[in-house]
KELUM-753210 format. One line per 10 residues: number of its first residue (from 1); their letters; for each residue x, y, z of N, C-alpha, C, O, CB. Coordinates in nm, 3 decimals, decimal comma. Glycine has a CB too. Layout:
% KELUM-753210
NUM	a	X/Y/Z/X/Y/Z/X/Y/Z/X/Y/Z/X/Y/Z  ...
END
This chain:
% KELUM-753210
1	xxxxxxxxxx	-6,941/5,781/0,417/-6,966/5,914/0,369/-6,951/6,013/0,485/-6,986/5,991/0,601/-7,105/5,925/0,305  -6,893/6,126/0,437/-6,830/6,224/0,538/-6,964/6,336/0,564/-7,031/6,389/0,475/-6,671/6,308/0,464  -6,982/6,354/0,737/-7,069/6,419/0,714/-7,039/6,592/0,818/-6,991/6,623/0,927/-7,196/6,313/0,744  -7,122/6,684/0,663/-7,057/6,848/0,781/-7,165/6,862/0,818/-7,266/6,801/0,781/-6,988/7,022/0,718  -7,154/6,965/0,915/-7,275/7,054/0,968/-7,245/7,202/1,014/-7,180/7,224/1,117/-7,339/6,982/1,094  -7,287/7,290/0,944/-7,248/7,394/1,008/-7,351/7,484/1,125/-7,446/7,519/1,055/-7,208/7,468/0,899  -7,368/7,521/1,224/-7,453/7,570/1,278/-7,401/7,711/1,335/-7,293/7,744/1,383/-7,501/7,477/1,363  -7,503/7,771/1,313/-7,478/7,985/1,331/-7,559/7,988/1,469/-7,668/7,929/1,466/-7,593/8,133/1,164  -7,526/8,043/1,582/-7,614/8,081/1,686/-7,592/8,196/1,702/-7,479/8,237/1,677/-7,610/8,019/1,800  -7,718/8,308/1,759/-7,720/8,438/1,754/-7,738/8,475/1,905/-7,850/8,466/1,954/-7,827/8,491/1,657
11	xxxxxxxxxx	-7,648/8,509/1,969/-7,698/8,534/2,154/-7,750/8,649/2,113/-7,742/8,721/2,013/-7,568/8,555/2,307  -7,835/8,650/2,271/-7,862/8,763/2,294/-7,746/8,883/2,318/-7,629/8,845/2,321/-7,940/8,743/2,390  -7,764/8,983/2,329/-7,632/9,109/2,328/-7,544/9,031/2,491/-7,429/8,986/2,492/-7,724/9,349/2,365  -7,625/9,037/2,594/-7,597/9,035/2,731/-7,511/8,883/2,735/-7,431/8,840/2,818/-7,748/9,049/2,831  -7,559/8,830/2,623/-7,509/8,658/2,664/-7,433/8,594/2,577/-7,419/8,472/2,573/-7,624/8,551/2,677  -7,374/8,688/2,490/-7,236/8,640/2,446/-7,157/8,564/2,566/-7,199/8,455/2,606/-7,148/8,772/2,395  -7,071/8,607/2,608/-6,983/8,495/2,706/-7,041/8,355/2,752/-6,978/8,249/2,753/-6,951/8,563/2,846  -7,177/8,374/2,791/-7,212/8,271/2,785/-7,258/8,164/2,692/-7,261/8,049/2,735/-7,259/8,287/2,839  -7,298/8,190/2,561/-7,307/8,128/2,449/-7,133/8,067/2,410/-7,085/7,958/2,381/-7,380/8,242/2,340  -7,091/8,176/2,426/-6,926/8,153/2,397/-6,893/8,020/2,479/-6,822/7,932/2,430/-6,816/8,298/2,461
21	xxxxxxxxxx	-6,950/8,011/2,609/-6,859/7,909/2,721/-6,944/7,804/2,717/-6,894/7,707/2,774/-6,832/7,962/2,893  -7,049/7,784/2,676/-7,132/7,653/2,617/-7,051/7,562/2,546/-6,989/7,460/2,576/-7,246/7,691/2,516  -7,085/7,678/2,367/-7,002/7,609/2,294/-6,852/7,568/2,300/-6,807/7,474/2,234/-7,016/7,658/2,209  -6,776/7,647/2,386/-6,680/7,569/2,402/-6,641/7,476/2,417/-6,575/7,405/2,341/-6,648/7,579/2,436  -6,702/7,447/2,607/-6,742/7,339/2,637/-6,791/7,196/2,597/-6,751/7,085/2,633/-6,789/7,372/2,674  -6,920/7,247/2,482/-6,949/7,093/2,366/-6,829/7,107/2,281/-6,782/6,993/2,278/-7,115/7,094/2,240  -6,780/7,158/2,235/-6,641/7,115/2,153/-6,509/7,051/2,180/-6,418/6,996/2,118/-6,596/7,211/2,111  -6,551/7,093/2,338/-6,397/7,009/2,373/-6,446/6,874/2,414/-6,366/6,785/2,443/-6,291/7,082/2,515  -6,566/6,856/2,417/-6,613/6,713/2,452/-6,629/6,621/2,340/-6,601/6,502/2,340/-6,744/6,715/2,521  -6,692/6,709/2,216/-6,709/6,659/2,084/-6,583/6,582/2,023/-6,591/6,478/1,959/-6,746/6,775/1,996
31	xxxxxxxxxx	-6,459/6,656/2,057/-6,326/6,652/1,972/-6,280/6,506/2,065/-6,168/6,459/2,044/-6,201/6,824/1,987  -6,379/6,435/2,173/-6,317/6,336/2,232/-6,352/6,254/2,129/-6,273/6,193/2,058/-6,350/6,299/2,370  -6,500/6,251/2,119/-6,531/6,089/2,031/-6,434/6,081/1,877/-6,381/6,154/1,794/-6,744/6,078/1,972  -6,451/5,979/1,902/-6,328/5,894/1,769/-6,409/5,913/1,642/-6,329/5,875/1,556/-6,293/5,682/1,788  -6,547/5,960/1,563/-6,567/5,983/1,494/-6,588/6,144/1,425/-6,640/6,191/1,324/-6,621/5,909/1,506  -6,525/6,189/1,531/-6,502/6,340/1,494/-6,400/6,380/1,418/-6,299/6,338/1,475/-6,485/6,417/1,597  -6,377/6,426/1,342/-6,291/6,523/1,288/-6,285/6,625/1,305/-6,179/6,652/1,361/-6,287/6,533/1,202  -6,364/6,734/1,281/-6,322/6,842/1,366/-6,444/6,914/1,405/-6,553/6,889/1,355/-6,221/6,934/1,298  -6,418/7,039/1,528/-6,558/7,068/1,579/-6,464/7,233/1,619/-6,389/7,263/1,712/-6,646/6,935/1,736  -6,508/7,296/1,520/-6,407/7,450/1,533/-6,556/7,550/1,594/-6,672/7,506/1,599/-6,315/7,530/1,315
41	xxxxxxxxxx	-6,521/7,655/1,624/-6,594/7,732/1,636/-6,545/7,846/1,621/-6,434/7,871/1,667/-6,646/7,718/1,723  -6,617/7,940/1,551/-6,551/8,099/1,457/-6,682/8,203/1,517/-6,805/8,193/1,518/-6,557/8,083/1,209  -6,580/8,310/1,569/-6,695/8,396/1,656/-6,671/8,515/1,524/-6,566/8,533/1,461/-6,647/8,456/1,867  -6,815/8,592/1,506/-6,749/8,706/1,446/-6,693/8,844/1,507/-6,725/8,895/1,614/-6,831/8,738/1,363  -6,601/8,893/1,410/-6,570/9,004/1,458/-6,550/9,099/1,554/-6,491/9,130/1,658/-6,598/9,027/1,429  -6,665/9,149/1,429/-6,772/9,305/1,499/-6,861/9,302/1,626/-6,968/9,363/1,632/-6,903/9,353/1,388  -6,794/9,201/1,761/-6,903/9,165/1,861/-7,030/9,170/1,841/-7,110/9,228/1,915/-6,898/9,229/1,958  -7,063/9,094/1,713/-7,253/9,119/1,733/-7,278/9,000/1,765/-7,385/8,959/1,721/-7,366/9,165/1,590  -7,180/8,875/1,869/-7,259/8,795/1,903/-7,323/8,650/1,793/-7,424/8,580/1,799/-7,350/8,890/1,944  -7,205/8,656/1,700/-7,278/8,574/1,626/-7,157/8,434/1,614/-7,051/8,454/1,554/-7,332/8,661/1,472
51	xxxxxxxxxx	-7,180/8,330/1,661/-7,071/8,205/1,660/-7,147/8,112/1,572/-7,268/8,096/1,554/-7,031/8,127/1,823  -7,034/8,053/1,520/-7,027/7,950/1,374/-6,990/7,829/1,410/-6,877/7,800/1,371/-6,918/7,991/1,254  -7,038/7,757/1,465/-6,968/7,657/1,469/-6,976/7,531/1,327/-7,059/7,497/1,242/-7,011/7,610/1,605  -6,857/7,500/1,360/-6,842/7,384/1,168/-6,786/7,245/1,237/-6,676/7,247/1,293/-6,661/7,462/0,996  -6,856/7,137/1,233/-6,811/7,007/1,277/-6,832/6,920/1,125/-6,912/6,927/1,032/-6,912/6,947/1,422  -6,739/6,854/1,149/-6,711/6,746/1,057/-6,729/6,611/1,124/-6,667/6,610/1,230/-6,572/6,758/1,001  -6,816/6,451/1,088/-6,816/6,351/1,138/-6,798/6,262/1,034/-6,855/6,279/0,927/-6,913/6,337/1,210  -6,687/6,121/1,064/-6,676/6,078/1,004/-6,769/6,002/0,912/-6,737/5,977/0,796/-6,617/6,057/1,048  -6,906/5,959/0,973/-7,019/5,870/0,920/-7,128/5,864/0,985/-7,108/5,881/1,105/-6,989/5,746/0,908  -7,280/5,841/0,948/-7,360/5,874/0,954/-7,365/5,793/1,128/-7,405/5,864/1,220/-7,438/5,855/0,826
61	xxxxxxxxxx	-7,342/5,712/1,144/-7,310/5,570/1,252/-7,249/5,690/1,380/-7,311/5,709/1,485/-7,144/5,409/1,172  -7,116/5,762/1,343/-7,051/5,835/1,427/-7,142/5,959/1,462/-7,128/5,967/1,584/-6,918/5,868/1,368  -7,216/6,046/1,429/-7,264/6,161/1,445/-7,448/6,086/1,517/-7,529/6,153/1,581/-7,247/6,263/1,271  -7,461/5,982/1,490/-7,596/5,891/1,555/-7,549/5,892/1,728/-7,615/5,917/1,829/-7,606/5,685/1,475  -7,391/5,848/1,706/-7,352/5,823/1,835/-7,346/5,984/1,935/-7,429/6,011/2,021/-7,197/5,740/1,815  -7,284/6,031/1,914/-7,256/6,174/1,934/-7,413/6,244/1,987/-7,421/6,281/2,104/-7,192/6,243/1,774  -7,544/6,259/1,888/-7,681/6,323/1,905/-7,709/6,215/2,038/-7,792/6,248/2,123/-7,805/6,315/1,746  -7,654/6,117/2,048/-7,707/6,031/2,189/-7,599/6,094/2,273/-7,580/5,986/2,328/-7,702/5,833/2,191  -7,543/6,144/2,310/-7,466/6,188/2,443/-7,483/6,296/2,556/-7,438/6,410/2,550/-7,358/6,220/2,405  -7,533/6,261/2,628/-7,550/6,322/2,738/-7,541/6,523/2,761/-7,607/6,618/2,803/-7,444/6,240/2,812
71	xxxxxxxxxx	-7,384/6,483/2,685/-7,350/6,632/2,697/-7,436/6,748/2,618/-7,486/6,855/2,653/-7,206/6,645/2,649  -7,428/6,655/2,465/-7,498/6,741/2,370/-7,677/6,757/2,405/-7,736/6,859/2,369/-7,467/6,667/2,214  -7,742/6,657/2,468/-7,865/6,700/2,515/-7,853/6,810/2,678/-7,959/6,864/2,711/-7,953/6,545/2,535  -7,755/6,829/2,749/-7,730/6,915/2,832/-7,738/7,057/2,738/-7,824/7,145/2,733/-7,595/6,877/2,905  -7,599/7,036/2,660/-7,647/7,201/2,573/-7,743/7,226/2,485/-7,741/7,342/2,443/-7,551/7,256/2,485  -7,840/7,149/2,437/-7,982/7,202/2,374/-8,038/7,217/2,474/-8,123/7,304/2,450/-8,069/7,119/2,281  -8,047/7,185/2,586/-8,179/7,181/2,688/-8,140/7,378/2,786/-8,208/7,448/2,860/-8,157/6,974/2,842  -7,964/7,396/2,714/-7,941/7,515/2,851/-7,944/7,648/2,722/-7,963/7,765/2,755/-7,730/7,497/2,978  -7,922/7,606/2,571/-7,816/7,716/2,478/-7,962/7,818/2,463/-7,954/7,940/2,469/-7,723/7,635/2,276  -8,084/7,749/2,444/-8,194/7,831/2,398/-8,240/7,977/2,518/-8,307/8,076/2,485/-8,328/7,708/2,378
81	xxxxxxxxxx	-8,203/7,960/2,604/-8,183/8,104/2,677/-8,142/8,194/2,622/-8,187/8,306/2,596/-8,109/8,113/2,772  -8,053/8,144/2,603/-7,917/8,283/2,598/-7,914/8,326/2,453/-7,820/8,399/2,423/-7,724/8,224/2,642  -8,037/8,280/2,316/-8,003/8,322/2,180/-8,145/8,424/2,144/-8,249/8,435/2,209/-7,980/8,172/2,067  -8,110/8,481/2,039/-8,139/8,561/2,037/-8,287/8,520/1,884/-8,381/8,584/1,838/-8,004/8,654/2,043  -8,231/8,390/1,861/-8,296/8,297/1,719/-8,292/8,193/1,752/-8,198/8,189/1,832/-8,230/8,291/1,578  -8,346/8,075/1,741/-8,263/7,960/1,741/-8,203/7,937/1,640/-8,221/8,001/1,536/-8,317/7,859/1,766  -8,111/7,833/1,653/-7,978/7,826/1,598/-8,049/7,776/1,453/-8,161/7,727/1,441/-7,854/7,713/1,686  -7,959/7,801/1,356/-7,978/7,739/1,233/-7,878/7,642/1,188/-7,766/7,691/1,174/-7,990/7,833/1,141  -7,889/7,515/1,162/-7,842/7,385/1,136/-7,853/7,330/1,012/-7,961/7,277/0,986/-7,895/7,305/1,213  -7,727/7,332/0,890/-7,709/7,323/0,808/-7,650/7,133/0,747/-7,533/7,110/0,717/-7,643/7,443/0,812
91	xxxx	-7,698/7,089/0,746/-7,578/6,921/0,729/-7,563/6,915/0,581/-7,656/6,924/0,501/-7,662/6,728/0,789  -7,446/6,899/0,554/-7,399/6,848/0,440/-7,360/6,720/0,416/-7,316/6,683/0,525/-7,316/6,908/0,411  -7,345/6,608/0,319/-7,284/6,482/0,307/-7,187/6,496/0,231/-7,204/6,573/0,136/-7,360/6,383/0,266  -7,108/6,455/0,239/-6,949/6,454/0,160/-6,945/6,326/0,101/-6,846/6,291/0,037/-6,802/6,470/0,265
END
């Protein structure tokens, strides 16, 4: 079973770029493991600072593996600075 997640983070005004260069960063690491499908990230617009990120994992097994990696506990432990909410985390099962 296919699993989404979408997550919205809100920087602060000053820390856009840096919210921006986080998530980048976990995405290009995300898009390594073999149970990823995809890990996009959609900024809006109107610069208010608001990024979307939408990952897709192939199975519950693959996204277990992934919440254990190093990287992704690096960016929860650095992203909560720089937001303005914490993030809101949506999972869907396909």
């Amino acid at each position: 079973m296919k699993i989404a997640i979408t997550a919205i983070f809100r920087s602060k005004d000053e820390c856009s770029a840096k919210v921006n260069q986080l998530i980048q960063k976990l995405a290009h690491q995300s898009l390594q493991e073999a149970a990823c499908l995809r890990y996009e990230l959609h900024e809006t617009n109107d610069d208010k600072g608001i990024f979307i990120l939408w990952e897709e994992w192939r199975d519950n097994k693959g996204l277990a593996f992934h919440n254990q990696q190093p990287y992704l506990q690096d960016f929860k432990e650095k992203i909560d600075a720089y937001l303005e909410s914490p993030a809101e985390v949506f999972l869907h099962r396909k």
